[in-house]
DOMAR-484435 format. One line per field, with one value per residue (C-alpha): residue number from 1; x, y, z. Coordinates in Angstrom, 3 decimals. Layout:
N
nr	[NUM_...]
east	[X_...]
north	[Y_...]
up	[Z_...]
% end
This chain:
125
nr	[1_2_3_4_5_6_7_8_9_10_11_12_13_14_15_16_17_18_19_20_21_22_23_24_25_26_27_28_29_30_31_32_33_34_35_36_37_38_39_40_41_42_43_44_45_46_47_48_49_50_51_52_53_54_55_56_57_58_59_60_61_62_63_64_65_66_67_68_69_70_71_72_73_74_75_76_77_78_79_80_81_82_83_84_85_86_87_88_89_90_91_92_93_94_95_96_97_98_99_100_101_102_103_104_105_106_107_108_109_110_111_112_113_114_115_116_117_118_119_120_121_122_123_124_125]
east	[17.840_16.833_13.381_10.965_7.580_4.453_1.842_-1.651_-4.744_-8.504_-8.106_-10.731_-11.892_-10.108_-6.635_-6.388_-7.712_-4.223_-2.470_-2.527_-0.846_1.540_2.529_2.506_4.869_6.899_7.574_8.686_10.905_12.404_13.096_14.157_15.948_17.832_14.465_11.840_8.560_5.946_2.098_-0.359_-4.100_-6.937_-8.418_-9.394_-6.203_-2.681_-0.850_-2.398_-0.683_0.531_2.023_4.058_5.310_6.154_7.916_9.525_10.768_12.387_14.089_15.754_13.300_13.324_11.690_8.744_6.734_2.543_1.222_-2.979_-3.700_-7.303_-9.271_-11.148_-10.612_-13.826_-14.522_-11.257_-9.152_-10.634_-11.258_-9.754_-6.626_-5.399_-6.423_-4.102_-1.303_-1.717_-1.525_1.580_3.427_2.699_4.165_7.064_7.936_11.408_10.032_8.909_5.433_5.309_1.617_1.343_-2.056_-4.294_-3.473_-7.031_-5.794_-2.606_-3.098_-0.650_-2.399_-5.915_-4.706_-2.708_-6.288_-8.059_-5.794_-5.746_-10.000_-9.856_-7.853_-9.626_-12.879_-11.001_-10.108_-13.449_-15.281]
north	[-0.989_2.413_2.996_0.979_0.479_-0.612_-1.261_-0.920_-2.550_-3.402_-7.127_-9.876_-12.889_-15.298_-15.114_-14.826_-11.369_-10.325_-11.677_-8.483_-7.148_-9.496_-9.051_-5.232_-5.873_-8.417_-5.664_-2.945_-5.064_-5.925_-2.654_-1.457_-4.813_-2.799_-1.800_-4.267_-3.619_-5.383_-5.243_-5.372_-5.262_-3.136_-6.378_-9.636_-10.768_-10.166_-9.096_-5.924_-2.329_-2.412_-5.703_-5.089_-1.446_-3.147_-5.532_-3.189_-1.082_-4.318_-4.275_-1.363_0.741_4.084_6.201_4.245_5.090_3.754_3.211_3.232_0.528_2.345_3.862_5.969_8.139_6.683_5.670_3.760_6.879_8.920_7.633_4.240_5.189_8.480_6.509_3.603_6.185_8.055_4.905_3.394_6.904_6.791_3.068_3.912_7.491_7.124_6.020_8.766_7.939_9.030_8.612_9.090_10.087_6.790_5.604_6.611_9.848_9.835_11.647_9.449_5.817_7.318_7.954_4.698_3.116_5.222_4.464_0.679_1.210_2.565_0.169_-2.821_-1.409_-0.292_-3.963_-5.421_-3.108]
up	[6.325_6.945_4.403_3.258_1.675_2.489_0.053_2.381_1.048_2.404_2.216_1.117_2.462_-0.496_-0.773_-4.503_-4.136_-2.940_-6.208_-8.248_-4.761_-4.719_-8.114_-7.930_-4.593_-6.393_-9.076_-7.450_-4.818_-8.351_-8.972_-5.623_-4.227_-1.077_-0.197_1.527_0.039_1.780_1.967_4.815_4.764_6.929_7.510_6.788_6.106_7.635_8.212_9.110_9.205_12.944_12.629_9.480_10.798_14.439_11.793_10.097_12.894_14.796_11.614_11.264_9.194_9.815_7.114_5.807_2.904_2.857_-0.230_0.101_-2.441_-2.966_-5.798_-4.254_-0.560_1.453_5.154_5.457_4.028_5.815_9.163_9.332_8.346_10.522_13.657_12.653_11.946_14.997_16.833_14.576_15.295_19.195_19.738_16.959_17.566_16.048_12.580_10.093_7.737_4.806_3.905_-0.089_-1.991_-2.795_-6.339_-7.202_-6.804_-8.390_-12.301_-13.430_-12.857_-13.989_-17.260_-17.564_-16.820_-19.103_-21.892_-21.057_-21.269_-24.286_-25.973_-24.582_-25.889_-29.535_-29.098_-29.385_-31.806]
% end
């Protein structure tokens, strides 16, 4: 294995709060099957982001790409998340990190909601 993907979510107390991740993962690992696609939370759940890169690494991974599984860029984005990377990159300084934009930020997925809102509400008129 040389890449891989990590889909990187808050996490939630109940466990079926992860399902739409899970399915989402499930998908794409579908799509890509030589590539592991795995998710990790920021807490509350594991595993969390340093554990699944450590993981990873042991593994063979090399170029990894992080997914934030967020709408919307706020404490965790911002502040959370660089310290956990610089950390990650300083105990794994052969792996490279690709850190993507947060899907709440990705033009693509807001209009694939916005359609999807539209049509639910056409739906029920």
């Amino acid at each position: 294995m040389s890449s891989a993907i990590v889909l990187f979510a808050h996490g939630a107390r109940d466990p079926e709060w992860a399902q739409p991740f899970a399915k989402i993962r499930a998908q794409i690992q579908a799509r890509l099957p030589d590539t592991p696609v795995v998710l990790a939370f920021l807490e509350l759940m594991p595993p969390t982001l340093t554990d699944t890169i450590s993981r990873l690494d042991e593994q063979g991974a090399r170029h990894i790409t992080l997914i934030p599984m967020f709408l919307a860029r706020g404490g965790h984005l911002k502040q959370d998340l660089p310290i956990l990377i610089a950390h990650i990159q300083a105990r794994h300084p052969g792996l490279t990190l690709h850190l993507s934009p947060a899907i709440g930020e990705v033009e693509t997925i807001l209009l694939q909601l916005s359609d999807w809102i539209c049509d639910e509400h056409r739906a029920h008129q």
